[in-house]
C-alpha positions as CSV (number, residue, x, y, z in Angstrom):
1,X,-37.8,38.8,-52.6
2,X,-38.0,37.8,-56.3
3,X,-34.8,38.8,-58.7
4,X,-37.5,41.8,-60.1
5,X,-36.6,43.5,-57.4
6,X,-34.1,45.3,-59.1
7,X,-35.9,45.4,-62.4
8,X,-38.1,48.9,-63.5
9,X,-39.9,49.6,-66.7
10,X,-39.2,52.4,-68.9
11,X,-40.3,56.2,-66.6
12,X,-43.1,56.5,-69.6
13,X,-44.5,53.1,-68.0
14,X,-48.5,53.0,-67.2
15,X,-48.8,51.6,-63.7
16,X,-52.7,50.3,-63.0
17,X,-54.3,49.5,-60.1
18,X,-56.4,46.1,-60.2
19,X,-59.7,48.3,-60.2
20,X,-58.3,50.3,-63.7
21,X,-56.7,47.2,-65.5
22,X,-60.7,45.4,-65.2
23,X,-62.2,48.7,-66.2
24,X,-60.2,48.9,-69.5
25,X,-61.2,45.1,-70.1
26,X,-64.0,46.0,-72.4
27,X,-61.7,48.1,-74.7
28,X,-58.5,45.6,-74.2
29,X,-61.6,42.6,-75.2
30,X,-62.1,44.1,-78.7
31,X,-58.8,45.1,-79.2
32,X,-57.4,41.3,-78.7
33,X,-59.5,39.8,-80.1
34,X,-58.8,41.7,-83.7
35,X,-55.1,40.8,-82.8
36,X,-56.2,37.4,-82.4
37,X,-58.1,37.4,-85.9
38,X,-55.1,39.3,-87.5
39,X,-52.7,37.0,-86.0
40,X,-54.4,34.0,-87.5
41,X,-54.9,35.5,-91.2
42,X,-51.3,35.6,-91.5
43,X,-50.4,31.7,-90.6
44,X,-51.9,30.4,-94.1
45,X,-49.9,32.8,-96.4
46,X,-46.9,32.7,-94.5
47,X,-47.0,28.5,-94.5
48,X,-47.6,29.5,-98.4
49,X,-44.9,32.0,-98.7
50,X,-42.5,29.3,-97.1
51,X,-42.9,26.3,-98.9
52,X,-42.5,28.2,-101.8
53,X,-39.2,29.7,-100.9
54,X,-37.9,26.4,-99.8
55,X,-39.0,25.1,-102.8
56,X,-37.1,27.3,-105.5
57,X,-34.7,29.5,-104.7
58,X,-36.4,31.3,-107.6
59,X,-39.7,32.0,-106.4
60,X,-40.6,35.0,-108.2
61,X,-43.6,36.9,-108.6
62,X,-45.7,34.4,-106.6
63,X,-43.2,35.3,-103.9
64,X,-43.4,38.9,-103.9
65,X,-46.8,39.2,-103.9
66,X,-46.9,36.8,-100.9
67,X,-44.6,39.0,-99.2
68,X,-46.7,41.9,-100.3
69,X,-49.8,40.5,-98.4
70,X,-47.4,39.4,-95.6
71,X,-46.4,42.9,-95.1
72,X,-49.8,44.7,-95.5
73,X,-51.4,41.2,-92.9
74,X,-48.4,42.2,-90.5
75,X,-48.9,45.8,-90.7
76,X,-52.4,45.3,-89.7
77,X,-51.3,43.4,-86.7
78,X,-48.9,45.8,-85.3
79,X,-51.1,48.2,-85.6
80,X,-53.6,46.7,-83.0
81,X,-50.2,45.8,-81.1
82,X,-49.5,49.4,-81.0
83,X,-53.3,50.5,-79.9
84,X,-53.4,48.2,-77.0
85,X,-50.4,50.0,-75.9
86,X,-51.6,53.3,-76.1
87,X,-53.7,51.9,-73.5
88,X,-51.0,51.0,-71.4
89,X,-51.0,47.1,-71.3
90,X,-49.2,44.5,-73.1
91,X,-49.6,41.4,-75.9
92,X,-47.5,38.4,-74.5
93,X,-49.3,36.0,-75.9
94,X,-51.3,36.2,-79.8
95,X,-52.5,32.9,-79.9
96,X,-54.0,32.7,-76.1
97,X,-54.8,36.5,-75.9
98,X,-52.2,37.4,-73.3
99,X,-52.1,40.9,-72.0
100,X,-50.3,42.0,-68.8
101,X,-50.9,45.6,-66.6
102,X,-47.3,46.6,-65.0
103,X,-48.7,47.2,-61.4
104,X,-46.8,48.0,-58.2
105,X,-46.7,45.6,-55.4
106,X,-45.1,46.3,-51.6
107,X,-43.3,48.7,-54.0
108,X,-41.8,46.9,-56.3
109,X,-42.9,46.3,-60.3
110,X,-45.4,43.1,-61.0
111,X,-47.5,42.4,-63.8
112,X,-51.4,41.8,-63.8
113,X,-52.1,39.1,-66.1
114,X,-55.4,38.5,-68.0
115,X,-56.2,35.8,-70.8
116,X,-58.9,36.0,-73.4
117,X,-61.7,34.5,-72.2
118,X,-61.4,35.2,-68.6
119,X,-63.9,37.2,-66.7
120,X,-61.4,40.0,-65.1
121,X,-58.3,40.6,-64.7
122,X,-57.3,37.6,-61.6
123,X,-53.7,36.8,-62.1
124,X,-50.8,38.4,-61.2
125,X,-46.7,37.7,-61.2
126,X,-43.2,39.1,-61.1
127,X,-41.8,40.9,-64.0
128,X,-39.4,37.8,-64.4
129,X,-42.2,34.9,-63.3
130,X,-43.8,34.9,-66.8
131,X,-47.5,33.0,-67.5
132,X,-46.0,30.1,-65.6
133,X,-45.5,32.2,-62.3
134,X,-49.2,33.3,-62.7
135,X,-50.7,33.4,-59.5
136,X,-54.3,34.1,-58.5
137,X,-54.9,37.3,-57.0
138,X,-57.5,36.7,-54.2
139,X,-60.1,39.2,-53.1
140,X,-58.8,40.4,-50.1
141,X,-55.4,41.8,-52.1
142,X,-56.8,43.7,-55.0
143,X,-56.2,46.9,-53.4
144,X,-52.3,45.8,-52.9
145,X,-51.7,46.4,-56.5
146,X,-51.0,49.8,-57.0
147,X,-50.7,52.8,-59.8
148,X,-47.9,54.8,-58.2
């Protein structure tokens, strides 16, 4: 038995069933992609803001109003963070769209895993595996991952 075992989410965790984590695809679609488009407006001015701290210890008002536009790019970005976990899944990845379902497996804690770009939800792995223990979840065992 893996080492997550032992390891439970918070009691106000959403637990889905592979049926529920597809059927809130559509929404979880929309919602990464705008943290994917949020996620990349931010890169340029925060290379900008760098350089220009490293360049000059006194970087002034250039500076702050970088940091300005940081703060209102970042706030953006949490904010979709923060609506795709009112839906009960997770972000682990910005750049590759990563999103993982806590699930319950032979009664223990997992995590369905889905990537931008994939058709459904088809990957699964323990809470400790991370997208290199990704394993494919074959059609047989769908109804093994349980909500409760």
């Amino acid at each position: 038995m893996s080492s997550s075992a032992g390891v439970w989410p918070a009691a106000s965790t959403r637990f889905f069933t592979w049926e529920e984590a597809n059927r809130t695809l559509p929404l979880v679609r929309r919602i990464v992609d705008d943290i994917r488009s949020a996620h990349e407006a931010l890169q340029a001015p925060l290379e900008r803001f760098r350089r220009l701290v490293e360049s000059s210890r006194e970087a002034g008002a250039e500076a702050r109003a970088l940091r300005a536009e940081l703060d209102q790019r970042a706030q953006r970005l949490n904010g979709f963070v923060d609506e795709l976990a009112e839906v009960g899944c997770h972000v682990k990845g910005f750049d590759e769209g990563l999103v993982d379902f806590y699930s319950l497996r032979d009664g223990r804690p997992v995590l369905l895993c889905w990537r931008a770009g994939e058709p459904e939800v088809g990957h699964w792995h323990d809470i400790d595996a991370g997208f290199a223990g990704r394993r494919p979840i074959p059609i047989d065992e769908r109804d093994a991952f349980r909500n409760a």
